[in-house]
VOGU-3710 file (C-alpha; in Angstrom, 3 decimals, decimal comma):
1> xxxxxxxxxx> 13,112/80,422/106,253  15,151/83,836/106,749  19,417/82,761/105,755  21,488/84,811/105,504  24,874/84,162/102,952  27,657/85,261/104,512  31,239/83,466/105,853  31,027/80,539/108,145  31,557/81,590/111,861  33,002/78,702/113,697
11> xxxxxxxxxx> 32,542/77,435/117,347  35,936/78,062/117,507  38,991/79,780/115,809  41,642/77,846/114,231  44,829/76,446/116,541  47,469/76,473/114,137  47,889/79,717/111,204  50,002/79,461/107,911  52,593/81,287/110,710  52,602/78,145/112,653
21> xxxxxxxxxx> 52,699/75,676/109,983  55,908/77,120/108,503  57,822/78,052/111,815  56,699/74,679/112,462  58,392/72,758/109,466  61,792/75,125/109,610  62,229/73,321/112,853  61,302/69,939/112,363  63,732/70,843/109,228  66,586/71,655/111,733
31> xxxxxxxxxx> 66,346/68,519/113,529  66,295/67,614/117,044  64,070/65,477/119,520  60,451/65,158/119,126  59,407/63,813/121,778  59,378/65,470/125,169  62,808/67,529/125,763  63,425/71,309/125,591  60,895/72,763/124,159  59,091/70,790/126,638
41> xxxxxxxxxx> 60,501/72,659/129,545  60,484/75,668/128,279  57,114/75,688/127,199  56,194/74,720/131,008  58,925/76,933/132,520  57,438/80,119/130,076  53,263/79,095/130,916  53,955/78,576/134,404  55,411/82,225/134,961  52,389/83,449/132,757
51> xxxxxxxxxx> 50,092/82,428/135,197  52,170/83,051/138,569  52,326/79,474/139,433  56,053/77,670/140,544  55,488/74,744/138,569  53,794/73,313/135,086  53,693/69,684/133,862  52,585/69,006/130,361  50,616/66,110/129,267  48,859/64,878/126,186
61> xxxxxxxxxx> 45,020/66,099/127,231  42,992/68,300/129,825  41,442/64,761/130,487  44,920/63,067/131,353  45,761/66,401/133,527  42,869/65,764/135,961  44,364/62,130/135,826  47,509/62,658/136,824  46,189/65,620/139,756  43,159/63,165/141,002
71> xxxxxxxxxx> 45,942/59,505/141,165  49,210/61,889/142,218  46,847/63,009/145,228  45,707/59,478/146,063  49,454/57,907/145,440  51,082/60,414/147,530  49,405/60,681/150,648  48,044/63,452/150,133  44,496/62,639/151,244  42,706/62,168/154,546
81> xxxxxxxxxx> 40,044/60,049/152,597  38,540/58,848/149,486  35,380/61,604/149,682  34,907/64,285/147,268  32,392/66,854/145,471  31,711/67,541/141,958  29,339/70,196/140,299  26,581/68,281/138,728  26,965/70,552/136,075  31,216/69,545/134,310
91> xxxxxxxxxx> 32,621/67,623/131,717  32,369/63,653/132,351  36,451/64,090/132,307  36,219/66,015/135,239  34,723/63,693/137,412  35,923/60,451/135,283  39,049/59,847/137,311  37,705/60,336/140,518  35,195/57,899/139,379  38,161/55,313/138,563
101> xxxxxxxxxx> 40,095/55,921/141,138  37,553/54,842/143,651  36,578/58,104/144,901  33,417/58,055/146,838  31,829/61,362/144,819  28,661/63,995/146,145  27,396/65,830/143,416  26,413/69,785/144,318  23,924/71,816/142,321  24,730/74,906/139,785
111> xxxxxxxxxx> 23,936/78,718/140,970  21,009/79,896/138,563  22,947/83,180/138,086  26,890/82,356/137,327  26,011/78,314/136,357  28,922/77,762/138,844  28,505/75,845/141,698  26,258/76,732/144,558  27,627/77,921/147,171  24,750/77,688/150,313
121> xxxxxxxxxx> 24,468/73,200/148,976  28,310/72,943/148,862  28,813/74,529/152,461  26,147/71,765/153,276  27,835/69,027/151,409  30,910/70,101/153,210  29,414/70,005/156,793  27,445/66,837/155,689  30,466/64,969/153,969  34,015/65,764/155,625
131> xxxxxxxxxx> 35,383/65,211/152,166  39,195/65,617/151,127  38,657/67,034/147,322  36,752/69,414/145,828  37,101/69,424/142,202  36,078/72,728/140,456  34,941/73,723/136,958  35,228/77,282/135,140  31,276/76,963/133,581  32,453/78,474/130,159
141> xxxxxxxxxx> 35,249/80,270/131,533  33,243/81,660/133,955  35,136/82,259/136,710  33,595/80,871/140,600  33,192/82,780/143,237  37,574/82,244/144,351  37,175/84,295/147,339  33,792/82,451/149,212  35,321/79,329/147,836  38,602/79,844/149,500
151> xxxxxxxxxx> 37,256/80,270/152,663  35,111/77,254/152,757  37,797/75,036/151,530  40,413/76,655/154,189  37,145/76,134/156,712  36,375/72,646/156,399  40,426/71,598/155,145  39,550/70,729/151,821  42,275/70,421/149,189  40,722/72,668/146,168
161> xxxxxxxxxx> 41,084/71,181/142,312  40,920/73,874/139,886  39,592/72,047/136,922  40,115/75,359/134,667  40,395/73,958/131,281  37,804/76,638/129,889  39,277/79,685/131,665  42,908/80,071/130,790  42,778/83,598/130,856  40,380/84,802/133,366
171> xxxxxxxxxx> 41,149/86,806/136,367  38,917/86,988/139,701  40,029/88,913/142,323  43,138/90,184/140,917  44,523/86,736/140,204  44,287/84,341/137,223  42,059/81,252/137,318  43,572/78,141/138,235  46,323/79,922/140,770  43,568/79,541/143,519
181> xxxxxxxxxx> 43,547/75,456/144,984  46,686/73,260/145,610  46,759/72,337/142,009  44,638/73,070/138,679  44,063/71,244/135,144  43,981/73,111/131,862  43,148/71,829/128,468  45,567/73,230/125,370  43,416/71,003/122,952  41,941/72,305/119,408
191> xxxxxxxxxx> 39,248/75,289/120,586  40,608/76,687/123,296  42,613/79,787/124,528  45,781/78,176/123,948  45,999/75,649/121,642  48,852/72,999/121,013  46,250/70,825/118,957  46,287/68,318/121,431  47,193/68,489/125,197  47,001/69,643/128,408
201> xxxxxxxxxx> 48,608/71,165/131,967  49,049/70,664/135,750  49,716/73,920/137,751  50,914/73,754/141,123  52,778/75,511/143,510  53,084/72,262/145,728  56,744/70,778/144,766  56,284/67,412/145,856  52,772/67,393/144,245  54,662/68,864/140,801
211> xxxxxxxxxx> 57,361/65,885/141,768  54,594/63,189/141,654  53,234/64,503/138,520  55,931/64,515/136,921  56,661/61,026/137,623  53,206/59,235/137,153  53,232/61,697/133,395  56,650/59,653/132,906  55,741/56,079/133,120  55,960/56,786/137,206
221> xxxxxxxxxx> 59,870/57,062/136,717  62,133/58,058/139,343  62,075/61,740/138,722  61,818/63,126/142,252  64,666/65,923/142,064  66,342/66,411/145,629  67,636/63,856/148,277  65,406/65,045/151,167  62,165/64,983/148,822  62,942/61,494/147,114
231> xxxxxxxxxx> 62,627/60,052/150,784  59,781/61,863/151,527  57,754/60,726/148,591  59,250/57,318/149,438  57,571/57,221/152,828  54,545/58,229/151,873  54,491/55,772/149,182  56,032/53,222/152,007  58,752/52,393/149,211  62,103/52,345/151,889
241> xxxxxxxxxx> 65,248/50,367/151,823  67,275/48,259/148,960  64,372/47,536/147,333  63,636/50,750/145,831  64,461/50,418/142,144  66,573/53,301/140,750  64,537/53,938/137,960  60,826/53,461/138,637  58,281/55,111/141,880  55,279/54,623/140,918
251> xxxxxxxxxx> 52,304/52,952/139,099  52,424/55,555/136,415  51,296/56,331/132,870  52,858/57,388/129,526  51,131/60,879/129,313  53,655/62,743/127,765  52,812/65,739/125,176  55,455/65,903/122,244  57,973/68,992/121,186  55,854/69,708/118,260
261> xxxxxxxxxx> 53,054/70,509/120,710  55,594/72,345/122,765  56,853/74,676/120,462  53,793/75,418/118,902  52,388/76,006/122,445  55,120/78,435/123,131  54,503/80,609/120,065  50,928/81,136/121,743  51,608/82,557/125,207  52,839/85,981/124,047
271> xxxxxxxxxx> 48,772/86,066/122,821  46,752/84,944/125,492  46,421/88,529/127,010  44,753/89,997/123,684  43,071/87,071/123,328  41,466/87,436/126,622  40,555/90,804/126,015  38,980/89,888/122,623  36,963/87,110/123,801  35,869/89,202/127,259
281> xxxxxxxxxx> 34,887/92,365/124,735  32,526/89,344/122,407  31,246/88,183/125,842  30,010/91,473/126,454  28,467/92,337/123,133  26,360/89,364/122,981  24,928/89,942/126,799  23,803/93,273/125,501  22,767/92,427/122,477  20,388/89,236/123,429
291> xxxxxxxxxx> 18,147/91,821/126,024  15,925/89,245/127,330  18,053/86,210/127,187  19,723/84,853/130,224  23,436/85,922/130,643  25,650/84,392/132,886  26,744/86,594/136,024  30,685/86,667/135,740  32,548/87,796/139,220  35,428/88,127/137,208
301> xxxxxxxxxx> 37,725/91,148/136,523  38,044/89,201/132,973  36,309/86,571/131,891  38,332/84,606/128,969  35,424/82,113/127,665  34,906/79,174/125,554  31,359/80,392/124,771  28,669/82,581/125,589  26,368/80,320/127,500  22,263/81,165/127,697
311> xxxxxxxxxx> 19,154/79,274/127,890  16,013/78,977/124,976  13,384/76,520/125,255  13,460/75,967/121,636  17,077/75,101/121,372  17,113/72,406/118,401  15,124/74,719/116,124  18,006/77,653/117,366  21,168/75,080/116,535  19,323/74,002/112,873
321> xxxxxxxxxx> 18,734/77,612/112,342  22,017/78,840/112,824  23,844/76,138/111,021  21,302/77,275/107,956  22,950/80,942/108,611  26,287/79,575/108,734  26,848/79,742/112,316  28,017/77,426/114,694  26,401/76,578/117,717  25,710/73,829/120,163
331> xxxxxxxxxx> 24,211/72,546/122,864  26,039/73,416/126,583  28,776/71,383/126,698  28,699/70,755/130,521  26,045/68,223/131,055  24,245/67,089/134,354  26,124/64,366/135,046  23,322/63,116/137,312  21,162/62,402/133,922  24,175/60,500/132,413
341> xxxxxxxxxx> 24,214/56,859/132,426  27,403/55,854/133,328  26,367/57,772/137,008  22,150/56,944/136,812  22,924/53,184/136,237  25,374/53,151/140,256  23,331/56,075/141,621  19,611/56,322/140,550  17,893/59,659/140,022  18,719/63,053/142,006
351> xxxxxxxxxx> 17,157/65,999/142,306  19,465/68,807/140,578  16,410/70,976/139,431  19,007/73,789/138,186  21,618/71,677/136,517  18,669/69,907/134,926  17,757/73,524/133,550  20,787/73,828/131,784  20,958/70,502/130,356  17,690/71,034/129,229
361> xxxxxxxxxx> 17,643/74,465/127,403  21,361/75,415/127,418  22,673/76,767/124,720  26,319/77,946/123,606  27,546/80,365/121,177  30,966/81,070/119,460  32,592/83,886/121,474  36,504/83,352/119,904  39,173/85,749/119,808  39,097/85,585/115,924
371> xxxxxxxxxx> 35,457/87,176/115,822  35,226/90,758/115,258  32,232/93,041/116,355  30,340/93,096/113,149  30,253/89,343/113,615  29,176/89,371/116,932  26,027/91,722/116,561  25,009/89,307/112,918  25,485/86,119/115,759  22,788/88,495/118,535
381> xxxxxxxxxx> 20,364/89,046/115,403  19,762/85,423/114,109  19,274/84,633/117,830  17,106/87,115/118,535  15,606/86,068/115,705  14,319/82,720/116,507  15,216/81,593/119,890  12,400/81,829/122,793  14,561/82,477/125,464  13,721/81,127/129,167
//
């Protein structure tokens, strides 16, 4: 077996540096809240004007984020019905609270080419279905196709979910990923472009959408800022007269991030535009190097990914292989959620012939911002190596 001793390249770069760690303990040292309070805001206020969005509401997970957009649609009135589409191809906590929240859910079919969704079955599905939601994935960063996307939501009035948890970062059409739909979920957990360890983010410009966020993050407390928006949130949760408690709205949750994750989240932002570029420039090595392999097509002006995403038919042998050269690698982590059980045992089989593909032979490989050239070519050779790409 050709190894190869050399350091350990991890899936992903560290989230928190000796830096962070002391920074970190001076001000615990000085004192002060933990929980959510300043640092909080700030954090939100600083991310949020990063991005180019009005608002940002932190929470404890990317999962909780699409949570809190999927239930703050539903509890505010927001919806003309319970109908949306999914990729086949997304993390189970994409399509998880949808699920829970009673959604009635169409699945759609990846494009070969980007591993996006596919545009020509998701005009159909949107002709076919009339549905209120469509709740979008990044494939690896990757970003869709924002401008044909647009125009079928704006089309057939469908209220666009960013789920953008693996794109912080990327820019399509002159604008950063999750800035596109009424609202979009981001994921600041261990491994991604902006780590607080754990947590995650809701981006709107929508006020009273930020408004119900806020309050179903916040134990659905009566945070609605602003007379004439408190009644309007009131009437379209029917809460009116005396019996309106003073301190509670809603059914809500206890989804709050802490300040520790705050303020090491706010050290981070002054990085994520090298860190793009980094991660864009290993993106790029890797499709040249692997000649032969497939590449996902990126639309994107930059294209800030988790991990370089291609297909082998022999991917076990390729994951064992690597971890013997001291590389990490895994499987794609977007699944067909058609072949999981949790949707097979309530649906039965479907035909997603491309998504099936991917779950099938796809492959990911550490792209990080902490990998340097040299690394990224030693990464191309081992694959080329040993994988029998599709």
């Amino acid at each position: 077996m050709y190894v190869i001793r050399s350091k350990e390249i991890q899936f992903s770069d560290s989230a928190v540096t000796g830096g962070d760690r002391a920074a970190l303990a001076e001000w615990i040292a000085a004192g002060g809240s933990l929980t959510r309070g300043v640092e909080t805001a700030q954090f939100e206020r600083e991310i949020a004007d990063w991005l180019g969005v009005r608002h940002a509401v932190m929470v404890n997970s990317g999962a909780s984020a699409n949570l809190v957009l999927a239930y703050a649609l539903k509890q505010g009135g927001f919806l003309r019905n319970l109908r949306a589409i999914v990729p086949a191809l997304c993390r189970p906590t994409t399509i998880a609270p949808l699920i829970q929240l009673g959604f009635q859910i169409s699945l759609c079919d990846c494009d070969p080419q980007t591993l996006n969704i596919d545009l020509d079955q998701l005009e159909t599905l949107l002709q076919d279905q009339s549905p209120a939601v469509l709740m979008l994935p990044h494939v690896l960063g990757v970003p869709c196709d924002m401008a044909a996307i647009q125009t079928l939501c704006e089309q057939y009035q469908v209220i666009l979910l960013e789920d953008a948890r693996e794109a912080l970062g990327s820019v399509v059409c002159g604008r950063k990923v999750g800035t596109f739909g009424t609202a979009a979920s981001f994921s600041l957990r261990d491994g991604y472009q902006l780590s607080t360890v754990e947590g995650g983010l809701v981006v709107t410009d929508d006020t009273d959408l930020h408004q119900m966020a806020l309050s179903l993050r916040d134990y659905g407390m009566r945070v609605i800022q602003g007379t004439d928006r408190r009644a309007r949130l009131c009437d379209r949760l029917g809460h009116t007269g005396p019996q309106v408690h003073p301190g509670f709205l809603n059914a809500g949750f206890g989804l709050n991030g802490s300040e520790i994750n705050a303020f090491l989240g706010r050290r981070k932002i002054h990085q994520l535009d090298a860190s793009t570029a980094r991660r864009d420039r290993n993106r790029s090595i890797l499709s040249q190097a692997l000649d032969g392999f497939f590449t996902q097509f990126s639309p994107g002006d930059a294209t800030s990914c988790t991990g370089f995403g291609t297909l082998v038919r022999n991917r076990d042998e390729v994951v064992e292989f690597l971890r013997q050269n001291r590389v990490a690698s895994r499987a794609m982590i977007a699944p067909n959620i058609a072949r999981l059980p949790f949707w097979y045992a309530q649906h039965g089989a479907q035909p997603m012939p491309e998504a099936d593909q991917i779950h099938e032979t796809g492959l990911c490989l550490p792209v990080h911002a902490g990998l340097d050239e040299m690394q990224m070519v030693r990464i191309a050779d081992l694959v080329a190596k040993i994988a029998d790409p599709v």
